[in-house]
C-alpha positions as CSV (number, residue, x, y, z in Angstrom):
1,X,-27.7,17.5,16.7
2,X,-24.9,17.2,19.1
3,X,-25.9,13.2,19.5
4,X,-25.7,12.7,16.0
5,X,-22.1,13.7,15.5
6,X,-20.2,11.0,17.5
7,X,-22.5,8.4,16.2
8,X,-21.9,9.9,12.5
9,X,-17.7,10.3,13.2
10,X,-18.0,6.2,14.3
11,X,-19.5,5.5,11.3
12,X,-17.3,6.9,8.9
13,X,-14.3,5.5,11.1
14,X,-15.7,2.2,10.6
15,X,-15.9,3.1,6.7
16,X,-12.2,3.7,6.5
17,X,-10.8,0.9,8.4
18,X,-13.1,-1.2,6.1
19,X,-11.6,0.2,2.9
20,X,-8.0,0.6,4.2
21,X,-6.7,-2.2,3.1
22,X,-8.9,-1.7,-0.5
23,X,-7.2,1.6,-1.4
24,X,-3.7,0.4,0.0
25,X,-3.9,-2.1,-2.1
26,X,-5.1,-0.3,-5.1
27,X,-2.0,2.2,-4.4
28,X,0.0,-1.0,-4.3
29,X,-1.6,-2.3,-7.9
30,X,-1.1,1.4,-9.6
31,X,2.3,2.0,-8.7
32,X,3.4,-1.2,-9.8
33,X,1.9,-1.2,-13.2
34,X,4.0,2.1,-14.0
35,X,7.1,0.0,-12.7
36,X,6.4,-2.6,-15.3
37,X,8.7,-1.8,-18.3
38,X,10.5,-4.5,-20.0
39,X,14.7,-3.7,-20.7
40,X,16.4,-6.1,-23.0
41,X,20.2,-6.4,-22.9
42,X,20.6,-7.1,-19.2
43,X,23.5,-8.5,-18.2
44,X,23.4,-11.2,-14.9
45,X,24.3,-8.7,-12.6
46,X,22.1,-6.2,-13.6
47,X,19.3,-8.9,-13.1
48,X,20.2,-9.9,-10.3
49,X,20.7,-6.2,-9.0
50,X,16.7,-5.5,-9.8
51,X,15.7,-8.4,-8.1
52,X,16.8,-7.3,-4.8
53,X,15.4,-3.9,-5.3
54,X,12.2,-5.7,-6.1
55,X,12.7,-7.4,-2.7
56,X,13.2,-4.6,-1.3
57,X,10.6,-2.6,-2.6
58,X,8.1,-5.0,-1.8
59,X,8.9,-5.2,1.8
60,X,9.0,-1.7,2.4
61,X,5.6,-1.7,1.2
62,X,4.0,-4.3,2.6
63,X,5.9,-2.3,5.9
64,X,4.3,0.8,5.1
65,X,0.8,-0.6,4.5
66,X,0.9,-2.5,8.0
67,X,1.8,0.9,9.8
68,X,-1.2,2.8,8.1
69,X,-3.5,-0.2,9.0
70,X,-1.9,0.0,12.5
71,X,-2.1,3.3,12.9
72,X,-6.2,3.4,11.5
73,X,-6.5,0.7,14.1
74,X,-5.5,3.2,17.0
């Protein structure tokens, strides 16, 4: 029994750091589909205003996602 349990932990390990970057992506996917509402009306500024929160945003995801899938790789 007491063989079995490093040799099971390992293999679930290697399940995660498989699927990491599945369900970070998939967390990526779902929270951006309930961001997607259109506004009409927008002035330039305003437009321009969202697309650096966009740029933003997406950077400090794709930040988040490498420290997870840094810190799985530890």
């Amino acid at each position: 029994m007491n063989d079995d349990l490093p040799d099971t932990v390992k293999k679930c390990i290697d399940l995660l750091e498989e699927n990491l970057a599945i369900l970070s992506n998939l967390e990526y996917d779902l929270n951006d589909e309930q961001e997607d509402k259109l506004q009409s009306d927008l002035k330039l500024h305003q437009l321009y205003d969202m697309a650096e929160d966009v740029s933003e945003s997406s950077k400090l995801k794709r930040a988040e996602s490498n420290f997870v899938r840094r810190m799985a790789e530890d």
